[in-house]
N, C-alpha and C positions, 0 to 999 in steps of 0.2 A: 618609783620605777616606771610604772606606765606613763607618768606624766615624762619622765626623759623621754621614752620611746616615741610618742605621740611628737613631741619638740624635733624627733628627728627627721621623721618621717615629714613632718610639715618643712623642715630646712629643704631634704631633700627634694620635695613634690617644687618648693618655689627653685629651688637649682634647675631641676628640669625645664621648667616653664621659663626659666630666665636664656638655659640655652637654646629654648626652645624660639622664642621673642628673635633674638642674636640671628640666629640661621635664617630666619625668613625673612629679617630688615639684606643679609647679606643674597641672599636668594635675589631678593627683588630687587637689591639695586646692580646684580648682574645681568638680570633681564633687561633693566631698563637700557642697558649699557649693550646689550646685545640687540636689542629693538632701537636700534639708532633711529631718529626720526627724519635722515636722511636716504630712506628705503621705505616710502608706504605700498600701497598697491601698485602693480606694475612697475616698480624698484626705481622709480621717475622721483625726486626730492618735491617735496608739496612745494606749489605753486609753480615752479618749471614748467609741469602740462600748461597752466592758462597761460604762462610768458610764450611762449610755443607758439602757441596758436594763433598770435597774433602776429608773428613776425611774418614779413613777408619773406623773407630768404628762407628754402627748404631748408629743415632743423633734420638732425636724428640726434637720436643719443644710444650709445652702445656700452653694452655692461662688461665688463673684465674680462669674458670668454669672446667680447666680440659679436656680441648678440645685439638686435637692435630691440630697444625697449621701446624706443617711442619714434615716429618718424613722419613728417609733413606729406600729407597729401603730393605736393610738388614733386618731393625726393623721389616719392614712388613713381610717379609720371615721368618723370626724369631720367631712371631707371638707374638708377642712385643706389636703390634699395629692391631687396626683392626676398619677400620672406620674412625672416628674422636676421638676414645676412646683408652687408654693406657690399654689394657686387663692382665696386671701382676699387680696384687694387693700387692706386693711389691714392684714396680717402682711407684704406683700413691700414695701408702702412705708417700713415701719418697719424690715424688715432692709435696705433702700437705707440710709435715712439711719443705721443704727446703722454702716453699711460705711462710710461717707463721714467722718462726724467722731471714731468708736470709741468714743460716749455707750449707756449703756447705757440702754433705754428697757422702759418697761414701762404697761398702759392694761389697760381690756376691752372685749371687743368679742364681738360676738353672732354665731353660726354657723347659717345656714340657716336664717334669719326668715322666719315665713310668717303669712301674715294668718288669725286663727283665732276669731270668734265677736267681730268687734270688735277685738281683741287679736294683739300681735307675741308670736309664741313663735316658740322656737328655743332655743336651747345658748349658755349663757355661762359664757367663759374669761377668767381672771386671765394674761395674756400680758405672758411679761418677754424680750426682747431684747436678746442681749447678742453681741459679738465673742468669735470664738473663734481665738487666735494670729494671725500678721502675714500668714495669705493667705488674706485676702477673705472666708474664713469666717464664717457669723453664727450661733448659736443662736436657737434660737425655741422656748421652753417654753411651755407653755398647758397651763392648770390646770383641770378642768371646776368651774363654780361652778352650775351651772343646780340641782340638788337644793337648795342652800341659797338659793341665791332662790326658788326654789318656797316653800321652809320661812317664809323670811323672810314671803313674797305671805299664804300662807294665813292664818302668824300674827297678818297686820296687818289681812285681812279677818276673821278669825276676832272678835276685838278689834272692830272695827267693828259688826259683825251682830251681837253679845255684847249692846253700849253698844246698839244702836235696839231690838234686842227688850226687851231689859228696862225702857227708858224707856215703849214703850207700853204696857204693864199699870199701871207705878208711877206715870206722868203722870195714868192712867183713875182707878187708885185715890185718887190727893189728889183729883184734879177731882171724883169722887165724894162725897167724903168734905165737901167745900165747899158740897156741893149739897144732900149729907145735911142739913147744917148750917142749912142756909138753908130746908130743907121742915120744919123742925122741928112744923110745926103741921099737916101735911099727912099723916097716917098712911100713905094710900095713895101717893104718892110715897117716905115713907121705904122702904115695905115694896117696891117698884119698885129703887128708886135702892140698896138694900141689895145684892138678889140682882142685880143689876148687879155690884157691889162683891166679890161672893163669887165671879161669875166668873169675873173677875180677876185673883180671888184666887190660884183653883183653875190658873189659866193659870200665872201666876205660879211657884206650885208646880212645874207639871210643867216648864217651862223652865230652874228650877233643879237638880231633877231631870237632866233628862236629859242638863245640862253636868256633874253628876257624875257619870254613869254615863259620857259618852262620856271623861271625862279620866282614867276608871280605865283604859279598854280603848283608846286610841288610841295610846299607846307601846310601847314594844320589848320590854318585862319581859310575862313568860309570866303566862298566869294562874295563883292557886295553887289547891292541894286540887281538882284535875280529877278526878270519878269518874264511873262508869257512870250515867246516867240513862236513862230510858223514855221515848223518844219520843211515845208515846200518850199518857202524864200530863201530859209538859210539853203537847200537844197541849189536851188537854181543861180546863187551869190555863188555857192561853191565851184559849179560847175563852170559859171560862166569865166571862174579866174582861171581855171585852170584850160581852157578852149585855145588857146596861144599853143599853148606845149604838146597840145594834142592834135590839135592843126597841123602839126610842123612834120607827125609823124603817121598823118594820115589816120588818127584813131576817132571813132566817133565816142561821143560823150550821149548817154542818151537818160532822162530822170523819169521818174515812173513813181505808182503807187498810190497808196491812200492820200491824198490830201486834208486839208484843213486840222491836222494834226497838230498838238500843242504840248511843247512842255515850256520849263522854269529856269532859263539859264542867262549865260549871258551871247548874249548872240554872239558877237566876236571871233570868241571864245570856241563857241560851236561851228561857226563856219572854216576857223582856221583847223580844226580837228577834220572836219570832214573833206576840205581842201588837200590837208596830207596824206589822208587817204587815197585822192584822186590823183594827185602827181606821184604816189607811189604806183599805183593801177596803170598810171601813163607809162612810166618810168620802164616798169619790167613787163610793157605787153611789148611785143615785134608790129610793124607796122600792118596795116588795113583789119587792126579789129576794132572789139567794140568793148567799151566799160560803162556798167548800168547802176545809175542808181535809183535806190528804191527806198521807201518807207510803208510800212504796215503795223497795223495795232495788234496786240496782244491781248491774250484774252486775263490776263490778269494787271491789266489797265499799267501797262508798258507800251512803249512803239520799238520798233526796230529799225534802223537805217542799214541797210547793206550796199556793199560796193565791190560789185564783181567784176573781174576782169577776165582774160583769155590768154594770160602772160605767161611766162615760163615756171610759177610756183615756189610754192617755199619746201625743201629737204622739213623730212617728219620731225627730226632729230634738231633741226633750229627752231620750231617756234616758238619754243617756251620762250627764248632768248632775242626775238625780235622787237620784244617792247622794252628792252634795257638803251640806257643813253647811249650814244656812240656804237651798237652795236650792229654790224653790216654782214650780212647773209655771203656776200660777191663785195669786195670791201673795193675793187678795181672799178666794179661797173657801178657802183654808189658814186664815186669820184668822177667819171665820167658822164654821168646824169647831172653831175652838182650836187648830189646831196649831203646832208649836213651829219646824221645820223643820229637826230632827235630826234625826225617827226613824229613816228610812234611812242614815244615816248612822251613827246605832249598830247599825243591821243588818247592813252591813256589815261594820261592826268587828269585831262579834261572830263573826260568820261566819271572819274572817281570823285571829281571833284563835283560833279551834278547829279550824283546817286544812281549811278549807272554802272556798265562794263561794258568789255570792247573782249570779243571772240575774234577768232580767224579757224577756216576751214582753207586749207589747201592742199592741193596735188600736183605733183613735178610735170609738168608738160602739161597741163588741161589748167591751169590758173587759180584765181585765190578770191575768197570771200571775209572781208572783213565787217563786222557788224555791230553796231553799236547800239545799246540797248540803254532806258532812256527811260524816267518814270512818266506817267500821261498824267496833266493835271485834268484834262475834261475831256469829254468828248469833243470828238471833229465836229468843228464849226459845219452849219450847212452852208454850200456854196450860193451867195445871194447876191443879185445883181446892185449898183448902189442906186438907180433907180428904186430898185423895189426894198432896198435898206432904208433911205431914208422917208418914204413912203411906212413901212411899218412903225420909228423911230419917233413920225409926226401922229401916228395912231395911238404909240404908248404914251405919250403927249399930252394927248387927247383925251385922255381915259382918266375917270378921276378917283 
C-alpha cells in the first residue's frame, strides 16, 4: 500500500514538473516574440542608428504615434524636426499615408518659404518616404536641392539677360545700317547715323568682353601664374584708362595712399576690377567733382583699396543686389553711360577669386564708397631710388 502511494505521488510530483517545463518553454518563446529584435533601445531597428549617421541626406524616423525616434542633425537645423515632432505638415502626411498602405512615396517640397523681393525663397528638398520594418515605423530622407536650383535660377536668367543684351546693340546696328542705306545721299546723316553705329559697336564689344572675362573667373579652378604685383601701378594703369571718360565730364581722378604695397594676383585681373570701379565712380558722379583712390594697410596684414566718389548714390534697399550680373540700380541711365551690367559682378569675382571681398558704403545724394580688401603678402617695399638699389644689390654681391 505505501509503495502504491509513494508511486503516486512521485507520478504526480513528475506531472507537475512536466507542466511545469511546458509553461515556461511557452512563456519564453512569447517573450521572445514579444521583444522583437526590431525595437532595441530608442525603438530604432540595430544598425539603422550607424546607417543614419552616415548619410548625408537628413534622416528621421518616426514611430506609429508620429513621434520622432531618431533624427539628423540637418533635419533639426532644417527645422524639419523640432522636439519629438516632424513640424512640416507635408513630410508627416506623407509618413501617415506611407504607414497605412506601406507605398513608398517620394515629392519635393520647400522648407521655410518666405516672401523675398517679389519671390518665395526657402530650402528645397528631394524627399523619399519609405517604411521601415512591421512596427509603424517610417523613414523620411530629404535631400537638400536649394544650391542646384539656385545654379539652375541663375543659369536660365544668366541665358536670358545674355539673349536681350546682346539683341539691343545688334538690332541698333542692322537698324542703323538700313538707314545708313537709305541716307546714301545725305553726307551729314551718314556721318550722324555712322558714329551712332560705332557706338554700338564699342558697346557691343565691351559686353562681349566682359562675358569673357567673368566666365574665366566665376568657377572653382584657381587662377594660374599668381605673383606679386604693386598695388600703386595697378592703381595708376587703372586710373590712367579710365582719364578719357572723366575728361569728357570734367571729373578729376586723383590716387593717394600707402605705397609699395603688395599682394598675389593676376594683375590684369586686378586692374580691370579696379577700372570698373572707377567708370562706375565716373558714370553716376554729375560733372566738376572729384573721385579718389586710395590704398592703405591693415592691421591684420590686409590692404584696402577704396574708391570714392561724390555721385548721386546707391538706395539702402539695392545694395545687397548691385553685385548680381545684369543687375542696374537706374537700368535707363546704365544704358546711357554704356554700360554693360557686369562690372561688379566681375569685381566681385575678382575679388573672391584672390582671397578677398569687395564692401560698398553709400548715401543717396553725398556718393558711394567701394572697397576692396585684399590679403598683404609682405610688407611695403621701402621707396629706393635705382641709383641707390643697385648700389646696395652690388654690396650684397660683395658680401661673402
Amino acid at each position: 500500500m505505501e509503495v502504491e502511494i509513494v508511486a503516486s505521488l512521485t507520478g504526480l510530483a513528475g506531472l507537475a514538473i512536466g507542466l511545469a517545463t511546458g509553461l515556461a518553454v511557452r512563456v519564453s518563446e512569447r517573450a521572445q516574440r514579444t521583444a522583437s529584435p526590431a525595437a532595441p533601445a530608442g525603438g530604432v531597428p540595430p544598425g539603422v542608428a550607424s546607417v543614419l549617421s552616415v548619410l548625408r541626406s537628413s534622416a528621421v524616423v518616426v514611430d506609429a504615434e508620429d513621434r520622432v525616434l531618431r533624427a539628423s542633425s540637418a533635419a533639426r537645423a532644417f527645422g524639419m524636426v523640432s522636439g519629438e515632432r516632424l513640424v512640416v505638415d507635408e513630410l508627416l502626411a506623407m509618413a501617415r499615408l506611407v504607414r497605412r498602405d506601406g507605398e513608398i512615396r517620394e515629392t519635393e517640397i520647400q522648407v521655410g518659404e518666405t516672401r523675398r523681393r517679389g519671390r518665395a525663397e526657402g530650402r528645397w528638398f528631394a524627399v523619399r518616404v519609405a517604411p521601415l520594418g512591421s512596427h509603424g515605423l517610417v523613414l523620411v530622407l530629404a535631400e537638400d536641392l536649394t544650391e542646384m536650383r539656385r545654379t539652375e535660377a541663375i543659369r536660365r536668367d544668366f541665358v536670358a539677360n545674355v539673349s536681350h543684351e546682346l539683341k539691343t546693340p545688334v538690332g541698333a546696328l542692322s537698324l542703323l545700317a538700313e538707314t545708313v542705306e537709305g541716307a546714301a545721299d545725305d553726307p551729314e546723316a551718314v556721318r550722324r547715323f555712322a558714329g551712332r553705329m560705332q557706338y554700338e559697336s564699342v558697346r557691343l564689344t565691351n559686353l562681349v568682353q566682359d562675358l569673357m572675362t567673368l566666365s574665366r573667373i566665376q568657377g572653382d579652378e584657381p587662377l594660374p601664374e599668381l605673383r606679386p604685383v604693386r598695388l600703386d601701378e595697378i592703381t595708376a594703369e587703372a586710373i590712367d584708362r579710365c582719364q578719357i571718360k572723366a575728361s569728357s565730364k570734367d571729373i578729376e581722378l586723383a590716387g593717394g595712399g600707402q605705397e609699395g604695397l603688395r599682394v598675389r594676383g593676376d594683375e590684369e585681373l586686378l586692374i580691370t576690377a579696379l577700372r570698373n570701379l572707377i567708370d562706375n565712380a565716373v558714370a553716376y558722379s554729375p560733372e566738376h567733382t572729384r573721385v579718389v583712390v586710395s590704398a592703405r594697410r591693415c592691421e591684420d596684414r590686409y590692404v584696402e583699396i577704396n574708391v570714392t566718389d561724390q555721385g548721386i548714390g546707391i538706395p539702402e534697399t539695392e545694395i545687397e543686389r548691385i553685385f548680381e550680373r545684369f543687375y542696374r540700380v537706374d537700368p535707363a541711365r546704365s544704358r546711357q553711360t554704356g554700360g554693360t551690367g557686369l562690372g561688379l559682378a566681375i569685381v566681385k569675382h575678382v575679388t573672391t577669386k584672390h582671397g578677398g571681398e569687395v564692401t560698398v558704403w553709400s548715401k543717396e545724394g553725398s556718393g558711394s564708397t567701394f572697397t576692396l580688401r585684399l590679403p598683404l603678402i609682405d610688407p611695403p617695399l621701402p621707396a629706393v631710388k635705382p641709383v641707390e638699389r643697385a648700389a646696395m644689390e652690388t654690396a650684397r654681391e660683395a658680401t661673402p
